[in-house]
C-alpha positions as CSV (number, residue, x, y, z in Angstrom):
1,X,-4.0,1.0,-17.4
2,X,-5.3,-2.4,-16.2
3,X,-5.1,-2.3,-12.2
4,X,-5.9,-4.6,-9.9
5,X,-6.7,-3.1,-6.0
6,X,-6.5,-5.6,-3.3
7,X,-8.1,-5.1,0.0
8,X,-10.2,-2.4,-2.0
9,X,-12.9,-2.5,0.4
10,X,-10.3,-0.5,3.3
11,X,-10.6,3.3,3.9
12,X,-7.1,3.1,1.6
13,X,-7.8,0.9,-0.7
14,X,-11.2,2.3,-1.5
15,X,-9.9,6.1,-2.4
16,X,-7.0,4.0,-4.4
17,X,-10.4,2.6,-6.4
18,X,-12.0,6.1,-6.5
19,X,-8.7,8.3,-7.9
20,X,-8.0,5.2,-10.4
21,X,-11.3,5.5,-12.0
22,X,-11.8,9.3,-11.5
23,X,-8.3,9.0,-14.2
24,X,-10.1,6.6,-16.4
25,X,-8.1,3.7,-15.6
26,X,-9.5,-0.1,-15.9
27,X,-9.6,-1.1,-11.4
28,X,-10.6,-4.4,-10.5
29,X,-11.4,-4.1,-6.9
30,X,-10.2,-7.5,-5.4
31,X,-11.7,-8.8,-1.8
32,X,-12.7,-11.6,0.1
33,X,-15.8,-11.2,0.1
34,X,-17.7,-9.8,-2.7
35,X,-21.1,-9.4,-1.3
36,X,-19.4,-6.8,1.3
37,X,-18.0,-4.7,-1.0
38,X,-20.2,-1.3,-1.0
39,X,-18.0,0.6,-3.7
40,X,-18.3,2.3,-7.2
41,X,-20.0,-0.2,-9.8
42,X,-16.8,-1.8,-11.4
43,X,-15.4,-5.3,-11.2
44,X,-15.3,-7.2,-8.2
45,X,-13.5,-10.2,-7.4
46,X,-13.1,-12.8,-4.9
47,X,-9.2,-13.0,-4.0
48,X,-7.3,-14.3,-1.3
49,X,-4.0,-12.3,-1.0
50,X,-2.3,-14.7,1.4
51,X,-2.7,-17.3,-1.9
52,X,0.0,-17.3,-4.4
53,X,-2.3,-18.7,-6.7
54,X,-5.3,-16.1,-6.2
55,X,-2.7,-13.5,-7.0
56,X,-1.8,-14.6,-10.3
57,X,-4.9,-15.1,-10.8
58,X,-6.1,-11.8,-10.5
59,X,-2.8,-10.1,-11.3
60,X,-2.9,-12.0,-14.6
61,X,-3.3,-9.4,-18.4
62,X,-2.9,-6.1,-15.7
63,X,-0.5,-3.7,-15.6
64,X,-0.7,-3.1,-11.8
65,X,-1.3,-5.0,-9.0
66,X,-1.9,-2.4,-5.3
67,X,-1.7,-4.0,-2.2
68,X,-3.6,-1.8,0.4
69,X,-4.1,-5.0,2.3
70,X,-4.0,-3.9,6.0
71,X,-2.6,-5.6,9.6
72,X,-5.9,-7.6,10.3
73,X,-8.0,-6.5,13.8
74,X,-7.6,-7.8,17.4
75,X,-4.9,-9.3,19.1
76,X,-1.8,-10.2,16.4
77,X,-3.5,-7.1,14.6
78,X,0.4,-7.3,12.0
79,X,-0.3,-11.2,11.3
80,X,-1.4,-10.2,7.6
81,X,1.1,-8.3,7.0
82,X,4.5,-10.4,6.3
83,X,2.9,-13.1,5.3
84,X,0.9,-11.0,2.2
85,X,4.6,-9.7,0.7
86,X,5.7,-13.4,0.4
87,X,2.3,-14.6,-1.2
88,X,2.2,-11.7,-3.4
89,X,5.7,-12.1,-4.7
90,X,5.4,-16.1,-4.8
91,X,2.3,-15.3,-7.0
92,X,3.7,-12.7,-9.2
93,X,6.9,-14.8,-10.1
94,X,3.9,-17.4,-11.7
95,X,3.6,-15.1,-14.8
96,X,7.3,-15.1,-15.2
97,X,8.0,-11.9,-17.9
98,X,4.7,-11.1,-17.5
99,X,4.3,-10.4,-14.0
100,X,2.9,-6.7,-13.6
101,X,4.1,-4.2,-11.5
102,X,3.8,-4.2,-7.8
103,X,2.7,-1.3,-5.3
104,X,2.5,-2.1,-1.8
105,X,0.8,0.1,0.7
106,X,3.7,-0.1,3.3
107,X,3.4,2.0,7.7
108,X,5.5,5.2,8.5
109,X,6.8,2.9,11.4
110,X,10.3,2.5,9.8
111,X,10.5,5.8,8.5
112,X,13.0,8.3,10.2
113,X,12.1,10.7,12.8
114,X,14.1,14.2,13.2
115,X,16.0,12.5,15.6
116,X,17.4,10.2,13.3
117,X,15.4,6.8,14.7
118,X,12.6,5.1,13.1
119,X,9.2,6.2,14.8
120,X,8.4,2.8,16.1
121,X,10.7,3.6,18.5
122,X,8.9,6.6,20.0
123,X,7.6,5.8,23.2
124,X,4.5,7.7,22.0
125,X,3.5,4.5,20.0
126,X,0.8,2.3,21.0
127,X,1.8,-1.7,21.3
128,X,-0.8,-2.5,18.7
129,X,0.4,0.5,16.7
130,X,4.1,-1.1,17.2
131,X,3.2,-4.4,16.4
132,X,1.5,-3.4,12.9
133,X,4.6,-1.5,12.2
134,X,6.8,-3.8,12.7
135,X,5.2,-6.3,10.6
136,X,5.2,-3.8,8.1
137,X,8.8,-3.4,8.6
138,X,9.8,-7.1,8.3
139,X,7.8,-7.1,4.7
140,X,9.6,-4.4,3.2
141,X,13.4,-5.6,4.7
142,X,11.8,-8.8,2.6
143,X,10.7,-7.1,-0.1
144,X,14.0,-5.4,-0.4
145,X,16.1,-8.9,-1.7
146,X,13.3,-9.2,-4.4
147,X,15.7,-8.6,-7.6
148,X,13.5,-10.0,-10.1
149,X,10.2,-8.1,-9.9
150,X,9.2,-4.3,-10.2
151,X,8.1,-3.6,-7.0
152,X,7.5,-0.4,-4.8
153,X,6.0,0.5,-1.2
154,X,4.6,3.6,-0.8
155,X,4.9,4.6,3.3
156,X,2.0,6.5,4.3
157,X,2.4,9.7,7.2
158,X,2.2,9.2,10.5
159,X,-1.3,10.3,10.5
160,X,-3.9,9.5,7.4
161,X,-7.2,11.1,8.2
162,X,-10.5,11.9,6.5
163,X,-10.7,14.8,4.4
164,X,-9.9,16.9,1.0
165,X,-8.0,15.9,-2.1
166,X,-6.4,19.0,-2.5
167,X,-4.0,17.5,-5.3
168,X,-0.7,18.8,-3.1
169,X,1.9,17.0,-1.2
170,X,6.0,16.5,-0.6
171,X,8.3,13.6,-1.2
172,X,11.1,11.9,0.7
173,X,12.8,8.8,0.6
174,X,13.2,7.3,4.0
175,X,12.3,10.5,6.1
176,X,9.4,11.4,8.0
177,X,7.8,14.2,6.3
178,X,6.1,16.6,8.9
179,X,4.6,20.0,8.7
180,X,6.0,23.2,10.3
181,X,4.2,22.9,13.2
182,X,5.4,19.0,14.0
183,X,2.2,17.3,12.4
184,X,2.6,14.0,10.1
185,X,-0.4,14.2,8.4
186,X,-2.3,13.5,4.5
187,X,-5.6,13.1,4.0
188,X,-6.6,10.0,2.5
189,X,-7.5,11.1,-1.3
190,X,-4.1,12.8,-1.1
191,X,-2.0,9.6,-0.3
192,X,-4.5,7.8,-2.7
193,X,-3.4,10.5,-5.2
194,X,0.5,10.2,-4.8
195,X,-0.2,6.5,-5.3
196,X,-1.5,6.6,-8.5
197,X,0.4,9.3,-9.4
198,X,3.2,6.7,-9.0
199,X,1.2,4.1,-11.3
200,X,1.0,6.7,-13.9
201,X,4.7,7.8,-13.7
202,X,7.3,5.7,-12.3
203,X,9.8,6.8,-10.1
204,X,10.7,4.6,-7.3
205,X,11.4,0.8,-8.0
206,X,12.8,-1.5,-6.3
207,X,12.4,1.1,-3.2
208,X,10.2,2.9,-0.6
209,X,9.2,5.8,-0.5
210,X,6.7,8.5,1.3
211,X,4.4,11.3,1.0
212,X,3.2,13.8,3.3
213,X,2.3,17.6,3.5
């Protein structure tokens, strides 16, 4: 499979690039700047995902496009965020019938809690934490009216640390997944791994989903 990986220079976007090509898939990695990206030898290029046109550009002859684009740093740290779904969608609807399939990186701040409310409304969250989620939040209610496009955001754990692929992990819909002891938690090359396990075999579009162990 053809694949394009924007933001493939992010923690996320760089074990998507690493479990795409460890599965012999064709991953463009696309950035803003080239010259910074530090990865695996494989093609590079320049891309602006706030640019409908850089979109179809690069999404142009590929099967996949993954947006692991994330909120931006500093002060209006979500700014990125909203503003990337439209672009990307704008840009995919250029190729018409040819448009490739769409997997969006999405936040766990929407997702469910065991009391029944979304997370971002713990008081445990952090105002920069909140303000990334909801961004995140606003894409995918946006994302959500997209009819004509096969689309899919995949909503990370509360928590994505450093660590093991270990190959394992759960699925839910619109839940917070958490361990028996209370922890949200998946280690990068895990979420990377439920990602492209999504590529390879489709099972959620036009819908969110999560992973977690």
């Amino acid at each position: 499979m053809q694949v394009a990986v924007i933001g493939a220079n992010g923690a996320i976007g760089r074990c998507v690039v690493t479990e795409a090509l460890a599965r012999e898939h064709r991953v463009t990695a696309v950035v803003r700047r080239p010259a910074e990206y530090q990865g695996l030898a494989i093609s590079v290029e320049r891309g602006d995902v706030l640019d409908p046109e850089d979109v179809a550009r690069v999404a142009e002859g590929r099967q996949a496009v993954v947006s692991a684009v994330g909120g931006g740093d500093g002060p209006g740290r979500g700014r990125l965020v909203e503003p990337a779904a439209h672009a990307l969608v704008a840009g995919l609807r250029r190729l018409g019938d040819a448009a490739p399939r769409l997997l969006v990186v999405g936040s766990a701040g929407s997702l469910l809690t065991a009391s029944g409310t979304p997370l971002w409304d713990e008081p445990s969250v952090p105002p920069r934490q909140f303000e990334l989620m909801r961004a995140h939040g606003r894409a995918l209610d946006y994302l959500r009216t997209v009819r004509d496009l096969d689309w899919t955001v995949l909503s990370p754990p509360r928590n994505l640390l450093p660590g093991e692929r270990t190959g394992s992990y759960r699925l839910a819909a619109d839940t917070l997944l958490t361990t028996p002891d209370g922890l949200s938690t998946l280690s990068l090359p895990d979420f990377a791994t439920a990602l492209v396990d999504e590529l390879e075999h489709p099972a959620h579009h036009g819908e969110r989903f999560t992973c977690g162990y």
